[in-house]
DRENPA-3360 file (N, C-alpha, C; in nm, 2 decimals, always signed):
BEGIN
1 = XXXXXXXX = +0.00/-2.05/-10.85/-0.01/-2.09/-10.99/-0.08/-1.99/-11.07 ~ -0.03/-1.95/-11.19/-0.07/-1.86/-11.31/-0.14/-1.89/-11.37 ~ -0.31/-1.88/-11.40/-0.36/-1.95/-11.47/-0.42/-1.87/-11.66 ~ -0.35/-1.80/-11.60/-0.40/-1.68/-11.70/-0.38/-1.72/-11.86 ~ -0.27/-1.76/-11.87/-0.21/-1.82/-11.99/-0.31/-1.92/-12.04 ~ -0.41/-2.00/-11.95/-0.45/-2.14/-12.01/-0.59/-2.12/-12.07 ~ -0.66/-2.03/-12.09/-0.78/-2.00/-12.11/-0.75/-2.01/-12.30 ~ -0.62/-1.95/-12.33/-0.59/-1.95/-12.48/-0.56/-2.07/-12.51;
9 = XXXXXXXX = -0.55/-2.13/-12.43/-0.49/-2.32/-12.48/-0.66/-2.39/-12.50 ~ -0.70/-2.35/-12.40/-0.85/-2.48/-12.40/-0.92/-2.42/-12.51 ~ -0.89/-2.29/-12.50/-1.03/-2.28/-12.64/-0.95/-2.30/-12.79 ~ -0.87/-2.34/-12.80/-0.83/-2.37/-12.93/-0.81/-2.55/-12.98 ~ -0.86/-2.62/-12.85/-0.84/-2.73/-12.86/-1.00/-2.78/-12.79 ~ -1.04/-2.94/-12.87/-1.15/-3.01/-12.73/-1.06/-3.11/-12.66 ~ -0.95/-3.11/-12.71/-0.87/-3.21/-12.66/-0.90/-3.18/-12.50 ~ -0.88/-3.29/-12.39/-0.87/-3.28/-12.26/-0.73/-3.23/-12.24;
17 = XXXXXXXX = -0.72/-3.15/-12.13/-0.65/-3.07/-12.02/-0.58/-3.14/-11.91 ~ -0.50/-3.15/-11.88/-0.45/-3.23/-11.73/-0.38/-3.12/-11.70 ~ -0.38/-3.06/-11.56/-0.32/-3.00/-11.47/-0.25/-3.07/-11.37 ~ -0.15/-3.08/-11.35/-0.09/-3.17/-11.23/+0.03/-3.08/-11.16 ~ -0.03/-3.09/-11.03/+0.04/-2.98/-10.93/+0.10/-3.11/-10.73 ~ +0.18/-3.05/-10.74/+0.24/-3.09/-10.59/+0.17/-2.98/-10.47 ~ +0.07/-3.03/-10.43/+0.00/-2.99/-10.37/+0.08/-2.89/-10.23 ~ +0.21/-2.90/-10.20/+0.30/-2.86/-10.09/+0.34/-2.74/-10.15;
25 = XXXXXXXX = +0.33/-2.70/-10.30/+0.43/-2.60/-10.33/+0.26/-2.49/-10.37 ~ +0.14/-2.51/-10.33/+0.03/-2.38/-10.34/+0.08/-2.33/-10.26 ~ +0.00/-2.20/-10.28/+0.00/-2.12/-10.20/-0.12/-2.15/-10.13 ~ -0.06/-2.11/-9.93/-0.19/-2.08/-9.81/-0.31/-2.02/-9.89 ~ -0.46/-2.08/-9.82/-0.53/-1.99/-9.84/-0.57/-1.96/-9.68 ~ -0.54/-1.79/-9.76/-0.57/-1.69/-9.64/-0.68/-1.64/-9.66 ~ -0.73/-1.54/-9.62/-0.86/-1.51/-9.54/-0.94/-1.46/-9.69 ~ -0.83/-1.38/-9.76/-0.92/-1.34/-9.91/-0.89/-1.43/-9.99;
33 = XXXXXXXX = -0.85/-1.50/-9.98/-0.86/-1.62/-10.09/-0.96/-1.68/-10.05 ~ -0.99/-1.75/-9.93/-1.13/-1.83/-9.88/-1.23/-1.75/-9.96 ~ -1.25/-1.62/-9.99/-1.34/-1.55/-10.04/-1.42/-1.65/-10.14 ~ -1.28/-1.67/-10.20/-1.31/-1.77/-10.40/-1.42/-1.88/-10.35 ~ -1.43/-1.94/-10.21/-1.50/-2.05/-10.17/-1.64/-2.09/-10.13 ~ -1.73/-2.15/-10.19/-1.85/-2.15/-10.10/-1.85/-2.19/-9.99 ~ -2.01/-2.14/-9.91/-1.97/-2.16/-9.78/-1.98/-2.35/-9.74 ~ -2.05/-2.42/-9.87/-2.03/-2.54/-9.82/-1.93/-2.60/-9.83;
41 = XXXXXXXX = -1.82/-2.55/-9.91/-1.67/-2.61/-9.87/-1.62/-2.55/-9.76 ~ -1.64/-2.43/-9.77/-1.59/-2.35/-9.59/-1.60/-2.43/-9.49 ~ -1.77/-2.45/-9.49/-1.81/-2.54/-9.39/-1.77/-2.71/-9.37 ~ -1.72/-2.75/-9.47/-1.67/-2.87/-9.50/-1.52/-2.91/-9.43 ~ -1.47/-2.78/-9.46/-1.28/-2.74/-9.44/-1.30/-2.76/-9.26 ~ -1.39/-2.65/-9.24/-1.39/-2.64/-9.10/-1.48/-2.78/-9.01 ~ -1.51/-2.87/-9.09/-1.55/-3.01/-9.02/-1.36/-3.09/-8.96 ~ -1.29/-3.05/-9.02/-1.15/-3.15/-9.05/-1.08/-3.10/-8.95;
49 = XXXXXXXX = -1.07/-3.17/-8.85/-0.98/-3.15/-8.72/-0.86/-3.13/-8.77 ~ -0.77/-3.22/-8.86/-0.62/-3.14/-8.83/-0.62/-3.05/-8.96 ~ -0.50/-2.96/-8.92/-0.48/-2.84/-8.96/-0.44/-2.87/-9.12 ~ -0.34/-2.95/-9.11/-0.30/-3.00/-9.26/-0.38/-3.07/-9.36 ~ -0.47/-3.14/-9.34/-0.55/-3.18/-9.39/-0.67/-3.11/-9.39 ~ -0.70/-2.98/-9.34/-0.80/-2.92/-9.39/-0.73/-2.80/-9.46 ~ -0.59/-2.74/-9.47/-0.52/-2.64/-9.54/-0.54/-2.74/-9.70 ~ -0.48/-2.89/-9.68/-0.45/-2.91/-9.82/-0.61/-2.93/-9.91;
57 = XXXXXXXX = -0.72/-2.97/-9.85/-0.86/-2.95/-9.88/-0.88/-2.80/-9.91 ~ -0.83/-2.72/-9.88/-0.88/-2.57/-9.90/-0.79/-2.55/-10.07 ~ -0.66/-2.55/-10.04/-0.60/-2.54/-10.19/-0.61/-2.62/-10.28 ~ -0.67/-2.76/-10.25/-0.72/-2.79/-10.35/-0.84/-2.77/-10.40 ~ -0.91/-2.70/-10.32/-1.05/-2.66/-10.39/-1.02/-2.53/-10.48 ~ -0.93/-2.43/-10.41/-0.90/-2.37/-10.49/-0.84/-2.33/-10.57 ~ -0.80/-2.41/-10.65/-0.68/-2.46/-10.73/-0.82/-2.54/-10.85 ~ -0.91/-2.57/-10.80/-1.03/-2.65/-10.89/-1.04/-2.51/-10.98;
65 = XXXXXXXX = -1.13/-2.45/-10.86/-1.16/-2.31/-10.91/-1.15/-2.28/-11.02 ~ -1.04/-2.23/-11.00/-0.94/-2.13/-11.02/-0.90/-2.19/-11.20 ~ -0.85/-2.30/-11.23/-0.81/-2.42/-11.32/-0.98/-2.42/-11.41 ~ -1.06/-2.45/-11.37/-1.22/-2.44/-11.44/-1.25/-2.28/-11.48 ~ -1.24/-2.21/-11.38/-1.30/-2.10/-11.42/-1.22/-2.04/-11.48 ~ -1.11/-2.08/-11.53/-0.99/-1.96/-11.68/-1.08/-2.02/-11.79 ~ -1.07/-2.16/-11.77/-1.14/-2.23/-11.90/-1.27/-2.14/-11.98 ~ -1.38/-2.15/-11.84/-1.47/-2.10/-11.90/-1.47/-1.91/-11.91;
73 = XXXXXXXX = -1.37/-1.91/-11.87/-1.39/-1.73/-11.85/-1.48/-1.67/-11.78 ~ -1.46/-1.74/-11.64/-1.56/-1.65/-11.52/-1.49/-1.66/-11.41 ~ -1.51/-1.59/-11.30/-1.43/-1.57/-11.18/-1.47/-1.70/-11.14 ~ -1.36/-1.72/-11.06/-1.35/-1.82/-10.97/-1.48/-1.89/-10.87 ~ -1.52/-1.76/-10.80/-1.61/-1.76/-10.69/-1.75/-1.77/-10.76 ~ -1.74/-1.75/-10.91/-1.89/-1.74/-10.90/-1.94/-1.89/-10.99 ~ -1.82/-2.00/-10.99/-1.88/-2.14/-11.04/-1.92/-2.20/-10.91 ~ -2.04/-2.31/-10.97/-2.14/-2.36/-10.89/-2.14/-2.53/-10.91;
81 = XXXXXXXX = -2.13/-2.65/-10.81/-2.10/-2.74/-10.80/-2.19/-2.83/-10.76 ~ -2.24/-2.97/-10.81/-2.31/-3.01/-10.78/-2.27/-3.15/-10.78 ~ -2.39/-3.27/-10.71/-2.34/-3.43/-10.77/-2.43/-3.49/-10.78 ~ -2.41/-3.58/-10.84/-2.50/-3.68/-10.91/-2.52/-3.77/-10.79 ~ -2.62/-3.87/-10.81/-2.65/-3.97/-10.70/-2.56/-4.02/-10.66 ~ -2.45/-4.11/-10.79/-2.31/-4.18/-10.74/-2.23/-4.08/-10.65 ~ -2.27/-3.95/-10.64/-2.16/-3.86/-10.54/-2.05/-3.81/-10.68 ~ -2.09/-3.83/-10.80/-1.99/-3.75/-10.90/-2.00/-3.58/-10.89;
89 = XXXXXXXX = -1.86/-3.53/-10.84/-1.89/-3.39/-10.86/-1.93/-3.32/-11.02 ~ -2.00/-3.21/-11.03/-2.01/-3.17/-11.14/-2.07/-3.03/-11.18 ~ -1.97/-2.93/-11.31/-2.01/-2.83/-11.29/-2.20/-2.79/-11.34 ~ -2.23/-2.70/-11.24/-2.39/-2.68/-11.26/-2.40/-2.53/-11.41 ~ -2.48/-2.59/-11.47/-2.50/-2.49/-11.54/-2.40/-2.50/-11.67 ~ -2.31/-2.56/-11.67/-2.19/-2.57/-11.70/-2.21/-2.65/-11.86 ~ -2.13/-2.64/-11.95/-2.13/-2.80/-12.00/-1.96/-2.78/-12.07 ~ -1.90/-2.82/-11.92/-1.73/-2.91/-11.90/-1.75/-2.99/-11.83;
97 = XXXXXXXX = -1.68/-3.09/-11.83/-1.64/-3.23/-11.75/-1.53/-3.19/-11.72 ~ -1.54/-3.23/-11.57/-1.38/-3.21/-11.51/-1.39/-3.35/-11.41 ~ -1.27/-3.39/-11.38/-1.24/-3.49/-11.25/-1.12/-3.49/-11.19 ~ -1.13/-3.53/-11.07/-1.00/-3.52/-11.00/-0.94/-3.62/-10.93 ~ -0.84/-3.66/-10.89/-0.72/-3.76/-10.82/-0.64/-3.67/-10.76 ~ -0.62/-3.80/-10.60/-0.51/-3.76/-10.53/-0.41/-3.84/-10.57 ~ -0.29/-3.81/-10.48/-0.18/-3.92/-10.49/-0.08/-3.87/-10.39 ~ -0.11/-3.88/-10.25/+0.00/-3.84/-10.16/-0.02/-3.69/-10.15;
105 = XXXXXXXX = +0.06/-3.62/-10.20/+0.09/-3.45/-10.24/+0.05/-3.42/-10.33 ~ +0.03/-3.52/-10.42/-0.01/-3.50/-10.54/-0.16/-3.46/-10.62 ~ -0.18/-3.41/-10.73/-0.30/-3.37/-10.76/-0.31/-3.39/-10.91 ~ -0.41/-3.45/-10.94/-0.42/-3.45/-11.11/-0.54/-3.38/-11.12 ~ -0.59/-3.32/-11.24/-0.70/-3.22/-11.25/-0.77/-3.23/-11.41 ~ -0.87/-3.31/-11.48/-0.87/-3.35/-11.61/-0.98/-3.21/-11.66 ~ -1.04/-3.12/-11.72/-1.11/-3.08/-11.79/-1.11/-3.10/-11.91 ~ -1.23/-3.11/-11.99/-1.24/-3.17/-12.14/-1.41/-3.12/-12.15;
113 = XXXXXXXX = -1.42/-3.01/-12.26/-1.55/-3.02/-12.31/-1.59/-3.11/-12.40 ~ -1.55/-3.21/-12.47/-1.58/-3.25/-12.54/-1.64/-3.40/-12.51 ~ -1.60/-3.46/-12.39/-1.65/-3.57/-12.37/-1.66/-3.59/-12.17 ~ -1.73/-3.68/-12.12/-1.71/-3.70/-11.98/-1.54/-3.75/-11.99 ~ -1.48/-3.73/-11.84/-1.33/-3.78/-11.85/-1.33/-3.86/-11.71 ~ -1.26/-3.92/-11.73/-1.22/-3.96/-11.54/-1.06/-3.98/-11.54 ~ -0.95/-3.91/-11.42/-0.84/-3.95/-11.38/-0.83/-3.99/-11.27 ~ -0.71/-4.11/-11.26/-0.66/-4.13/-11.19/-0.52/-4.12/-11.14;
121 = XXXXXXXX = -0.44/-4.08/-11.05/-0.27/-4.09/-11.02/-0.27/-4.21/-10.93 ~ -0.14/-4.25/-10.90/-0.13/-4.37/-10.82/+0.01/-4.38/-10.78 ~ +0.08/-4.36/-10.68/+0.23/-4.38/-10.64/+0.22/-4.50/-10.60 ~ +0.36/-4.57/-10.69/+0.38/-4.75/-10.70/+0.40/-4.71/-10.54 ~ +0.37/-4.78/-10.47/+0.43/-4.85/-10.29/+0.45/-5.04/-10.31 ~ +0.58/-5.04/-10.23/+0.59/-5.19/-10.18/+0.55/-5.20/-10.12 ~ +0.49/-5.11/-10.02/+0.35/-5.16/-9.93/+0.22/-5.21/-9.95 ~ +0.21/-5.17/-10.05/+0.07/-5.20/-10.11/+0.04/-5.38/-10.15;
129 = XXXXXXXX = -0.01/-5.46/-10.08/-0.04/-5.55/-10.11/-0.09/-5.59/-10.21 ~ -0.06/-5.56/-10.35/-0.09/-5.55/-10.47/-0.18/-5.67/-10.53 ~ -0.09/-5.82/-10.49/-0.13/-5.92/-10.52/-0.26/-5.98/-10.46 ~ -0.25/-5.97/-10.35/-0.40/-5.98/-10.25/-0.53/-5.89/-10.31 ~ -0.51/-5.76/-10.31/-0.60/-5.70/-10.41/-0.66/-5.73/-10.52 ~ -0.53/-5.71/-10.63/-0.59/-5.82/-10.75/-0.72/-5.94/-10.70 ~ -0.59/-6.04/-10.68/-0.68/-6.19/-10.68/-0.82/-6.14/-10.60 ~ -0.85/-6.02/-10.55/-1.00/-6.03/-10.46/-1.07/-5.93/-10.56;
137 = XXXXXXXX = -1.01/-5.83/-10.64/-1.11/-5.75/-10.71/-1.13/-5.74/-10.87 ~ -1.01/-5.79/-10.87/-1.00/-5.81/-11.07/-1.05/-5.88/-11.13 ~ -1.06/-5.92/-11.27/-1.11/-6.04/-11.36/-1.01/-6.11/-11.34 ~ -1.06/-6.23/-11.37/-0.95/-6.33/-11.36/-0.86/-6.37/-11.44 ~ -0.87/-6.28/-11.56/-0.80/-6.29/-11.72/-0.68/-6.18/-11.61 ~ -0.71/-6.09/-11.57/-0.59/-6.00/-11.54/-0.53/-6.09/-11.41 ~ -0.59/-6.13/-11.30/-0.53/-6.23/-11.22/-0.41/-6.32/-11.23 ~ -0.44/-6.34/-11.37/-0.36/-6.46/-11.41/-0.25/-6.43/-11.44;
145 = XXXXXXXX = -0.26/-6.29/-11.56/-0.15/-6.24/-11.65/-0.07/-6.19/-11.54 ~ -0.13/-6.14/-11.43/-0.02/-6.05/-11.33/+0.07/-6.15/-11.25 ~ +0.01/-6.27/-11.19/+0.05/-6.39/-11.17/+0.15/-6.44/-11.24 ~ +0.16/-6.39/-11.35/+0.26/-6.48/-11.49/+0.42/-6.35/-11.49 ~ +0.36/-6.32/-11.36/+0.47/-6.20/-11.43/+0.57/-6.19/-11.29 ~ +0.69/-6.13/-11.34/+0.81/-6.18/-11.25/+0.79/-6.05/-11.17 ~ +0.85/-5.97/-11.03/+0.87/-5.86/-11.01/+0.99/-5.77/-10.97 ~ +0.95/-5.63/-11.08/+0.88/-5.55/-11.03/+0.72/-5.53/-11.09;
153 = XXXXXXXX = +0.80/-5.59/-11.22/+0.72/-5.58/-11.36/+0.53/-5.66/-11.32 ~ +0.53/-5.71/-11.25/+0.40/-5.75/-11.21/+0.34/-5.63/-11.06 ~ +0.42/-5.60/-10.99/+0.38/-5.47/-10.91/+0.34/-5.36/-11.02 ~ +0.41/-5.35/-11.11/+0.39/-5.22/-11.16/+0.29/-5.22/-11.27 ~ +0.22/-5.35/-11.34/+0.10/-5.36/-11.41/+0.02/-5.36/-11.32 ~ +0.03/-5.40/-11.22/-0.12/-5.37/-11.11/-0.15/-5.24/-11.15 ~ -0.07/-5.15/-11.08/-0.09/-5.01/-11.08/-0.14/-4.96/-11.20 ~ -0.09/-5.02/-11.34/-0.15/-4.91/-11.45/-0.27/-4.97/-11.48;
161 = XXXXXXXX = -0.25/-5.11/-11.42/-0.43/-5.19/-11.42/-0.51/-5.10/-11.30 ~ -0.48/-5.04/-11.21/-0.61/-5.03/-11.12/-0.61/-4.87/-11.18 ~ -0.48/-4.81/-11.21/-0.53/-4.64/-11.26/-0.66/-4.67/-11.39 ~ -0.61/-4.74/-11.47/-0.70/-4.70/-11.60/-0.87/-4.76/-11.56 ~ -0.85/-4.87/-11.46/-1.03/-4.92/-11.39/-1.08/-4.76/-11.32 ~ -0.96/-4.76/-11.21/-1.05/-4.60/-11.15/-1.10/-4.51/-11.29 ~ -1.00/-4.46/-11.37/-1.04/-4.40/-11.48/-1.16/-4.40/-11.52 ~ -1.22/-4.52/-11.53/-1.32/-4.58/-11.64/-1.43/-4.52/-11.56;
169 = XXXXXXXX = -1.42/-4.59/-11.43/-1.57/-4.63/-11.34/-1.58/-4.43/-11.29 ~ -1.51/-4.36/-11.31/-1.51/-4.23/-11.28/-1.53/-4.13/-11.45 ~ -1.54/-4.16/-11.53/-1.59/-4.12/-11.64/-1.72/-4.18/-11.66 ~ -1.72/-4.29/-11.63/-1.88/-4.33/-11.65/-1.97/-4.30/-11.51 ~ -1.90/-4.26/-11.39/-1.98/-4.18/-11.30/-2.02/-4.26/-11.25 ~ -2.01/-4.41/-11.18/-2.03/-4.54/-11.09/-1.98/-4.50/-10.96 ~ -1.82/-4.50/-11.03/-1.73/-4.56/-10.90/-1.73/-4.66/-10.94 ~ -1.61/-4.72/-10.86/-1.58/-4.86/-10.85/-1.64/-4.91/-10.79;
177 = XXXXXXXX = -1.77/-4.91/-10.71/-1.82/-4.96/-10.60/-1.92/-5.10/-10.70 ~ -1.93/-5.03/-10.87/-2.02/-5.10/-11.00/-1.92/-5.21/-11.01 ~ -1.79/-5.24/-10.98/-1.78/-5.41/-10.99/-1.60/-5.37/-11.08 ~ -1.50/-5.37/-10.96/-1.39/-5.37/-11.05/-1.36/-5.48/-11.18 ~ -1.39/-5.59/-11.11/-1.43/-5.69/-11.21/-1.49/-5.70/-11.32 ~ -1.56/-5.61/-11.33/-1.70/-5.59/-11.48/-1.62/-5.53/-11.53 ~ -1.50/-5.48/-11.58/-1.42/-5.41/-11.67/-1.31/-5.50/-11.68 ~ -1.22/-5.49/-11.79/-1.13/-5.62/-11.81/-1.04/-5.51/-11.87;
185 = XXXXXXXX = -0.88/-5.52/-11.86/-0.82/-5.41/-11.99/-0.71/-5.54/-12.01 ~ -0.66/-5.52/-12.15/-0.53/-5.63/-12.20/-0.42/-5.49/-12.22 ~ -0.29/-5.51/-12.19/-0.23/-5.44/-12.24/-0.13/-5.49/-12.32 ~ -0.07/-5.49/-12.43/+0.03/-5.54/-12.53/+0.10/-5.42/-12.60 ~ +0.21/-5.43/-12.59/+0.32/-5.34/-12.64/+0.27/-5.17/-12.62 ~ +0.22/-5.10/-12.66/+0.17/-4.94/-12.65/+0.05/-4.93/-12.65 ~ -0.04/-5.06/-12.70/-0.16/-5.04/-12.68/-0.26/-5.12/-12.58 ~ -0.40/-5.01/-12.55/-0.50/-5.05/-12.41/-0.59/-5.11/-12.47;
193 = XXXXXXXX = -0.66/-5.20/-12.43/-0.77/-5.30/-12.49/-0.86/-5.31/-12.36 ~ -1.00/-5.24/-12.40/-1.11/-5.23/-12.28/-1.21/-5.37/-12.32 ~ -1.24/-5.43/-12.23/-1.41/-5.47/-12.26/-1.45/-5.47/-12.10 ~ -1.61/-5.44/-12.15/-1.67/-5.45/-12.04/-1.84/-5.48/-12.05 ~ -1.88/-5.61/-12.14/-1.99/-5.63/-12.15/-2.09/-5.63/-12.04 ~ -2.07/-5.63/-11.93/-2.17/-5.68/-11.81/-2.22/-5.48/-11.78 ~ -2.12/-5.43/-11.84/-2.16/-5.28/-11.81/-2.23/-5.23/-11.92 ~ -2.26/-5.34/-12.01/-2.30/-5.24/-12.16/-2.27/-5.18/-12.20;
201 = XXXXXXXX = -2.07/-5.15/-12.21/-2.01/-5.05/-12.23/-1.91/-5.12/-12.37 ~ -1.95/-5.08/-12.49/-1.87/-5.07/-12.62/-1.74/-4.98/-12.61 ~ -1.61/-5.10/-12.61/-1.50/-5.05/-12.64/-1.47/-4.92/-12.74 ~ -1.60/-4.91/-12.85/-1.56/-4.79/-12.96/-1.59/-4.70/-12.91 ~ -1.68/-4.70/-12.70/-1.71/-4.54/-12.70/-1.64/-4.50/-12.62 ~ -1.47/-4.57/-12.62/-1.41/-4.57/-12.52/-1.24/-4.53/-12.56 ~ -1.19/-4.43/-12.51/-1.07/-4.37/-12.55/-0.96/-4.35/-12.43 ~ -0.87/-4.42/-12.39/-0.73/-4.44/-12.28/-0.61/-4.37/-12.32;
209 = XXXXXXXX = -0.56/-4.29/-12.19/-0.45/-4.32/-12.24/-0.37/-4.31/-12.11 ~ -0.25/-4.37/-12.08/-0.16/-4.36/-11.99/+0.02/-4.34/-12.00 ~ +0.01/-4.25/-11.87/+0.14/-4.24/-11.87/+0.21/-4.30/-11.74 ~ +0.36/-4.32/-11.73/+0.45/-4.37/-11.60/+0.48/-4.17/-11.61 ~ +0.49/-4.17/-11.46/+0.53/-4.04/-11.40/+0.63/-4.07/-11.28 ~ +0.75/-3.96/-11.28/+0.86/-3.93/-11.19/+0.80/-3.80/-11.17 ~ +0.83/-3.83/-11.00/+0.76/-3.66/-10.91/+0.95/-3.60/-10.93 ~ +0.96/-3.46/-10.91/+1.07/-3.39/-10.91/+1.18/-3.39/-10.79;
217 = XXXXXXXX = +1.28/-3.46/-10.76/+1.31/-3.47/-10.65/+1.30/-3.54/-10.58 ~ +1.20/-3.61/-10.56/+1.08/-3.68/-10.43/+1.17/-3.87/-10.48 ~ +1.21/-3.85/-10.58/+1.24/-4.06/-10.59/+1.08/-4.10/-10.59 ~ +0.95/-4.03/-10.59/+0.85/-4.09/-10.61/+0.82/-4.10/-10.77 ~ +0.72/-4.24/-10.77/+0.70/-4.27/-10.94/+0.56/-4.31/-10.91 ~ +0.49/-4.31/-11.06/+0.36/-4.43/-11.00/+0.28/-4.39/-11.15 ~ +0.20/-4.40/-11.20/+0.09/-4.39/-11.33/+0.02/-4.28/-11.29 ~ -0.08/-4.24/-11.44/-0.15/-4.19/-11.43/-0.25/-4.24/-11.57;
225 = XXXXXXXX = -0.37/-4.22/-11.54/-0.46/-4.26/-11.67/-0.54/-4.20/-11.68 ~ -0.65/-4.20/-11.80/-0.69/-4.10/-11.80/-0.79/-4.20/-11.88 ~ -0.93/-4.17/-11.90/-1.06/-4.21/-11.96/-1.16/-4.13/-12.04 ~ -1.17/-4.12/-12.15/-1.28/-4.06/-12.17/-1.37/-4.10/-12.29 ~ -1.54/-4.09/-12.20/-1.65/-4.19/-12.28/-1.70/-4.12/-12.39 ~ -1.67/-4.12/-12.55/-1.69/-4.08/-12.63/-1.78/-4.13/-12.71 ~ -1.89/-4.08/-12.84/-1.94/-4.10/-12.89/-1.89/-4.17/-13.04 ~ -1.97/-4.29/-13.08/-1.88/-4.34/-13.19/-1.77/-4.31/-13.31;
233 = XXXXXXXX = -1.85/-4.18/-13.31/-1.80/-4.11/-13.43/-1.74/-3.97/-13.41 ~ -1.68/-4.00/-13.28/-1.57/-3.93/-13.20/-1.45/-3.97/-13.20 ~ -1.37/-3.91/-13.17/-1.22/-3.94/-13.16/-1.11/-3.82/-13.05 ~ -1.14/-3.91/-12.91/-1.00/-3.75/-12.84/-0.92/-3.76/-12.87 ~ -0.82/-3.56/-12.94/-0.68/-3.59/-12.96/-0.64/-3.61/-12.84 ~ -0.47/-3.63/-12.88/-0.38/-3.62/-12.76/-0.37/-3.53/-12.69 ~ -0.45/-3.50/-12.58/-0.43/-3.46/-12.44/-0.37/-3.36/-12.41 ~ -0.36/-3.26/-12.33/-0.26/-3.14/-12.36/-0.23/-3.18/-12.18;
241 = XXXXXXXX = -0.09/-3.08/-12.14/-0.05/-3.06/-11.99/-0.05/-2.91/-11.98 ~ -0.11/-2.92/-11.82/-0.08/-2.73/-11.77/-0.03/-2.78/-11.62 ~ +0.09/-2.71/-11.60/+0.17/-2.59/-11.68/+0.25/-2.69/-11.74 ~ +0.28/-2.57/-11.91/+0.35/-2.65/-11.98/+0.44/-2.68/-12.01 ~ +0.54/-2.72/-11.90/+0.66/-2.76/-11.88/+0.65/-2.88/-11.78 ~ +0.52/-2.92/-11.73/+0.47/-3.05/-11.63/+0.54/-3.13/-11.69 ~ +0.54/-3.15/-11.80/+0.58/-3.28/-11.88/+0.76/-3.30/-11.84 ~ +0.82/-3.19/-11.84/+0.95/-3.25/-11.80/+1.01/-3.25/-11.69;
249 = XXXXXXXX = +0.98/-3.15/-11.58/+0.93/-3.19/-11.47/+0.93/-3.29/-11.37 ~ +0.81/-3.35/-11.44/+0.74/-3.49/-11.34/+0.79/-3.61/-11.46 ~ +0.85/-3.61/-11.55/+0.92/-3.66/-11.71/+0.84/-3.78/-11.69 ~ +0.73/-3.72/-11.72/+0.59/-3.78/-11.78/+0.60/-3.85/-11.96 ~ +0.60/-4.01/-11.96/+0.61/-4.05/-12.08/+0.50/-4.15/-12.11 ~ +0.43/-4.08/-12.22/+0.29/-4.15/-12.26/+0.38/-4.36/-12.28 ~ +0.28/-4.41/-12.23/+0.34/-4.56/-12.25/+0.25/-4.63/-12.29 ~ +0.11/-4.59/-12.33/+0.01/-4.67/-12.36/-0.15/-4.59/-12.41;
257 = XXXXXXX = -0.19/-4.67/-12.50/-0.31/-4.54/-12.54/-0.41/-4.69/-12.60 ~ -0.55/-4.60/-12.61/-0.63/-4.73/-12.71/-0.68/-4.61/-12.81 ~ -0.72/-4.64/-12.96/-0.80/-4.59/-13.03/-0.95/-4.67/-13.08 ~ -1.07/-4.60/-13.06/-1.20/-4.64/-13.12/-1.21/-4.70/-13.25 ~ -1.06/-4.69/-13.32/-1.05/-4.83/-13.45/-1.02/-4.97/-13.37 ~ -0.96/-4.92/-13.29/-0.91/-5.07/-13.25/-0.96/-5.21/-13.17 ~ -1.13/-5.10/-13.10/-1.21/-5.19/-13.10/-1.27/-5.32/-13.15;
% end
């Protein structure tokens, strides 16, 4: 992947960045590419008995890199990584927010100077015991509404209900582990409606937006959301994609958003 082109996009915008890549179509890292890597991811890669799973940990680290460091205009190898207590990664020295999601092959990648962000991806499965989940981790305002709903259309609000919770609890740098339940979202026609009083968290510092995504080929589908915790008298624009043709693609279509008036 080319990243050269995107260093002229982020600095003309604070808008947030999504990069979304099929993790199958990187390129190997070979011996001088590992170069780009510290040695505690080296050492990390080489903890991972199978082969595949420590190959797709290596290009996704460098693919982090690589995606951060155009932004800021420094080589790859020479950004530095750190975490917070909750285990939030974060750049040192830095001041970008970046976060990241899997999804199968899949890979979402959010940078934004302007505010913390958190993403999530999520491929819909009929394996997924969706309903059981819910009723054990949600509020019971969302329990009900998903209950009320016929399927597929109740399968498939789970999903944009559990992307936009991971979102949240990963921009505010918890995790989910702080109470799926302490967050509540309503969704009505195109727009997201947050509260979450038990977190002390004011819907006006709080900016959503989600999209339904088709992978290329694959018959795979599933959401993606995106969170970011902004200051009152803030406002994120709309979002940009890299590379920029992702959008049609993976025919990515925004289906839902909240704005800090609507609080």
């Amino acid at each position: 992947m080319n990243f050269h082109s995107l260093t002229q996009i982020m600095t003309k915008t604070s808008a947030p960045i999504l990069y979304l890549a099929d993790v199958r179509l990187l390129e190997p890292v070979d011996h001088h590419l590992a170069k780009l890597l510290s040695s505690d991811e080296l050492r990390r890669a080489q903890s991972m008995r199978r082969e595949q799973i420590r190959e797709r940990y290596l290009q996704t680290r460098l693919c982090v890199r690589r995606f951060l460091g155009q932004q800021l205009g420094k080589p790859a190898e020479q950004l530095s990584f750190g975490r917070t207590e909750a285990g939030k990664p974060f750049l040192m020295n830095e001041h970008l927010h970046f976060n990241i999601s899997h999804s199968h092959d899949f890979l979402a990648l959010v940078c934004c100077n302007s505010a913390p962000a958190g993403v999530d991806m999520e491929t819909i499965s009929d394996q997924r015991q969706w309903s059981a989940i819910a009723s054990r981790y949600f509020h019971s305002d969302e329990v009900t509404w998903l209950n009320s709903l016929p399927h597929p259309q109740g399968r498939d609000s789970f999903y944009r209900l559990w992307t936009l919770k991971e979102a949240f609890f990963k921009a505010l740098g918890t995790g989910i582990s702080a109470g799926l339940d302490k967050v509540r979202f309503q969704l009505t026609d195109r727009r997201i409606t947050m509260r979450a009083e038990q977190l002390d968290q004011q819907p006006q510092h709080w900016q959503f937006f989600q999209w339904r995504w088709q992978a290329p080929e694959e018959g795979e589908a599933g959401y993606l959301a995106l969170a970011c915790h902004i200051s009152a008298a803030h406002s994120i624009a709309q979002p940009g994609f890299y590379p920029a043709d992702i959008q049609d693609l993976w025919q990515l279509q925004l289906i839902a958003q909240s704005s800090p008036a609507d609080a």
